[in-house]
ZAMARTI-485598 format. One record per residue: x, y, z of N, C-alpha, C in turn; chain. Coordinates in Angstrom, 2 decimals. Atoms other than C-alpha are relative to their C-alpha. Example, Ala and Ser with C-alpha at 12.3 -4.5 7.8 and 13.67 -1.06 7.14 Angstrom:
2
REC      n.x      n.y      n.z     ca.x     ca.y     ca.z      c.x      c.y      c.z  chaine
REC     0.89    -1.19     0.00    12.30    -4.50     7.80     0.90     1.20     0.00       A
REC    -0.82    -1.19    -0.06    13.67    -1.06     7.14    -0.77     1.09     0.73       A
This chain:
83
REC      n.x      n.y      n.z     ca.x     ca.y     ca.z      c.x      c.y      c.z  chaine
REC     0.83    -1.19     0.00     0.00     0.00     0.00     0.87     1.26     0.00       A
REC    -0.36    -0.75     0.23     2.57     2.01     0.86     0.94     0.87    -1.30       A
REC    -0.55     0.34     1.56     4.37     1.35    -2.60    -0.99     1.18    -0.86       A
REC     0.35    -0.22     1.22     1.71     2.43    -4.40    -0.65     1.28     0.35       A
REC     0.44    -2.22    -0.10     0.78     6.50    -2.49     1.36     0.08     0.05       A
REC    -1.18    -1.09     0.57     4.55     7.28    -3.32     0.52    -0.25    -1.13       A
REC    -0.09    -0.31     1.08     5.99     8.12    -6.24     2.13     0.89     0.28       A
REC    -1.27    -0.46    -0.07    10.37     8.29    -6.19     0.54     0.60    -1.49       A
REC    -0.85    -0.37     1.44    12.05    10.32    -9.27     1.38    -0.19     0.32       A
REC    -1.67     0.19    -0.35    15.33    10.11   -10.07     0.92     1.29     0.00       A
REC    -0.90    -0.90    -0.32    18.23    12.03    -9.29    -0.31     1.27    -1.04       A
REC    -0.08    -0.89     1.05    18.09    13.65   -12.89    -1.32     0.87    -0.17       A
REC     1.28    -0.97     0.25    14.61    14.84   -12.57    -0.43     1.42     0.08       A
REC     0.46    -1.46    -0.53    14.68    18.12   -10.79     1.53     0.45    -0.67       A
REC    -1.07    -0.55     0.89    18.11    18.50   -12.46    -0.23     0.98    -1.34       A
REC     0.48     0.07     1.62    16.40    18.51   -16.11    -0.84     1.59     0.61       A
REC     1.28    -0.78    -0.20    13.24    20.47   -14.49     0.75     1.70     0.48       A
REC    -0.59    -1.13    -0.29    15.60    23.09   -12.96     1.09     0.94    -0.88       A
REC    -0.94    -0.75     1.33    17.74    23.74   -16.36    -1.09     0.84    -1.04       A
REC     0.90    -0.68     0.99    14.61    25.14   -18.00    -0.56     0.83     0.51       A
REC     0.59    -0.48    -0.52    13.50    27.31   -15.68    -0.32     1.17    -0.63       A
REC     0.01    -1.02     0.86    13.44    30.23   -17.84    -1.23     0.32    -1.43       A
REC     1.16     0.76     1.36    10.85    28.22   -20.72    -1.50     0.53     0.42       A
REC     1.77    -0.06    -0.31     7.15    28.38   -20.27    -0.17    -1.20     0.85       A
REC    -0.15     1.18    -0.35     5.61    25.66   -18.16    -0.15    -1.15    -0.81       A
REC     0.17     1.45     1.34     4.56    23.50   -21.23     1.04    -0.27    -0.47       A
REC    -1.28     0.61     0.26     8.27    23.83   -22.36     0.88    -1.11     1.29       A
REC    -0.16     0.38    -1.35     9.15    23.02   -18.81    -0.62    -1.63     0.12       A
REC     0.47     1.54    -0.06     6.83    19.78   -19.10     0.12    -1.35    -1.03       A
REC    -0.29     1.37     0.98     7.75    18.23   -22.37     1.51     0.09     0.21       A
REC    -1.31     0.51    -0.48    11.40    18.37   -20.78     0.19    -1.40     1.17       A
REC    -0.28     0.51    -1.64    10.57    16.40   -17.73    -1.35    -1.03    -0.13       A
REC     1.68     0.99     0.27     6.97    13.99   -19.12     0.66    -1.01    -0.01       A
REC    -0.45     1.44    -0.35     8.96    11.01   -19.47     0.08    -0.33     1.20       A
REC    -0.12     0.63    -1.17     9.52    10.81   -16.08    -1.44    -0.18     0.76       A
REC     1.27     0.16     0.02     5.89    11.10   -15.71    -1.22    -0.67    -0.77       A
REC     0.90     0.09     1.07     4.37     9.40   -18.45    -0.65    -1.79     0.35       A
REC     0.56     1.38    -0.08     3.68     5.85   -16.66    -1.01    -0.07     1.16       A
REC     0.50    -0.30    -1.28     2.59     7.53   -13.42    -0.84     0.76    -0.10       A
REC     0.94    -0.90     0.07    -0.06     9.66   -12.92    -0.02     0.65     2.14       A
REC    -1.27    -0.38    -1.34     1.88    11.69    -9.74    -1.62     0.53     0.64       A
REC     0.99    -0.55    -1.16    -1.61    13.87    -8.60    -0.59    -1.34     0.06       A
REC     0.49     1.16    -0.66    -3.04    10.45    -7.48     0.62    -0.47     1.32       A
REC    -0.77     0.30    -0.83    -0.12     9.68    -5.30    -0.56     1.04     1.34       A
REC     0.21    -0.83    -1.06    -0.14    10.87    -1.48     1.76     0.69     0.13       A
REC    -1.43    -0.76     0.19     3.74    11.63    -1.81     0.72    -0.21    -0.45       A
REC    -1.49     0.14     1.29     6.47    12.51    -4.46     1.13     0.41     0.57       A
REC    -1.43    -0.21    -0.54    10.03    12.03    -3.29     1.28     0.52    -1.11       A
REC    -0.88    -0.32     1.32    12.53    14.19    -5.46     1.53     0.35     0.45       A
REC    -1.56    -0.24    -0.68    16.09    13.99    -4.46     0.86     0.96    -0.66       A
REC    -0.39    -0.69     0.59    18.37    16.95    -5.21     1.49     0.39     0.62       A
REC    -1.31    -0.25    -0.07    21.92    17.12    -5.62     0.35     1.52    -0.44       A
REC    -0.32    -0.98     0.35    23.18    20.56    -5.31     1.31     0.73     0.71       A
REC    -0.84    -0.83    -1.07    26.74    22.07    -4.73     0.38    -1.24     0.86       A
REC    -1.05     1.29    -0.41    28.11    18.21    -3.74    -0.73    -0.38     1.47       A
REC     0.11     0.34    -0.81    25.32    18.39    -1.20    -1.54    -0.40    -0.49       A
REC     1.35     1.15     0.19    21.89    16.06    -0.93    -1.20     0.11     0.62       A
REC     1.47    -0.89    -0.80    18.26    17.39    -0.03    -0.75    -1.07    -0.69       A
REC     1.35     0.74     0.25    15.33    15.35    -0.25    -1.29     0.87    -0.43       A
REC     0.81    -0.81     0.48    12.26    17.13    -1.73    -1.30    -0.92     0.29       A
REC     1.15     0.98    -0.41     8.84    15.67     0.00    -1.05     0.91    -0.82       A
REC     1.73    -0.81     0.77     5.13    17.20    -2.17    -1.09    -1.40     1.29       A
REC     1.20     0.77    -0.78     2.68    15.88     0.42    -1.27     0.08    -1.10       A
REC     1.21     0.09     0.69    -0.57    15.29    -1.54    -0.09     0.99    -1.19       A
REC    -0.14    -1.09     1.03    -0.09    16.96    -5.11    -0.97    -0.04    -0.71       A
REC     1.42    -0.40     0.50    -3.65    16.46    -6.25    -0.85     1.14     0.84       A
REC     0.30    -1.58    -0.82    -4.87    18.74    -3.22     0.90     1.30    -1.01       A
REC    -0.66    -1.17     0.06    -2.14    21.18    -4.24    -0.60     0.54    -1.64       A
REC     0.45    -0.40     1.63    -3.27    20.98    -8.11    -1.76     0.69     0.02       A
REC     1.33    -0.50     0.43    -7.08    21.19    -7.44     0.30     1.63     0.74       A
REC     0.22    -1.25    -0.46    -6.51    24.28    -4.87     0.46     1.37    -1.24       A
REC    -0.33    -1.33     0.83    -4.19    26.12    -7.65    -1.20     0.15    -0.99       A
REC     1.14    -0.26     1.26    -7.18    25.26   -10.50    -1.38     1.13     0.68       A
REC     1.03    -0.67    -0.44    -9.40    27.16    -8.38    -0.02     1.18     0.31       A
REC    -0.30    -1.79    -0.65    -7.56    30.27    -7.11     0.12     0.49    -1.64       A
REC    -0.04    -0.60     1.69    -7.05    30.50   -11.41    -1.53     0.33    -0.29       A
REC     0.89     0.36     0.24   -10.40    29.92   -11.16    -1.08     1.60     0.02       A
REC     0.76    -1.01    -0.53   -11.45    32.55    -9.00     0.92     1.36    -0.38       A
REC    -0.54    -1.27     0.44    -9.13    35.37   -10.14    -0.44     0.12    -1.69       A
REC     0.52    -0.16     1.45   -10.27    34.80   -13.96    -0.93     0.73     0.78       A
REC     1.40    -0.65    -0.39   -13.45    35.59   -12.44    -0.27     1.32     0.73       A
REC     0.52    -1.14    -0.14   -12.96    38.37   -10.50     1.08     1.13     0.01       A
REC    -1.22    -0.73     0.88    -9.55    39.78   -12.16    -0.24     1.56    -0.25       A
């Protein structure tokens, strides 16, 4: 059970995701969809993204990233609306 609410990327993931930062996010996502393309991550309860930076090693926890996705679709939601 617990296998299957997390979701580990690999080292290179936030590597890739952090060399484009500059792109749009759609450029930003067809850099970094393979690592996503078997998983379906907002389902998960937590994505573990490990990040090597500067010869030193941080762990990166997203507690529940379907919460975090529906809340942003909604604050877009509500500022279209009253923008």
């Amino acid at each position: 059970k617990i296998r299957q609410d997390c979701h580990v990327f690999s080292t290179f993931f936030f590597t890739k995701l952090r060399g484009c930062k500059k792109e749009s996010a759609e450029e930003r996502y067809k850099k970094v969809r393979r690592w996503t393309k078997n998983v379906d991550i907002f389902e998960k309860k937590y994505l573990f993204v490990p990040v090597n930076e500067l010869e030193h090693w941080t762990l990166m926890i997203v507690c529940f990233p379907g919460k975090i996705a529906a809340l942003a679709k909604e604050q877009v939601e509500v500022e279209s609306e009253f923008g």
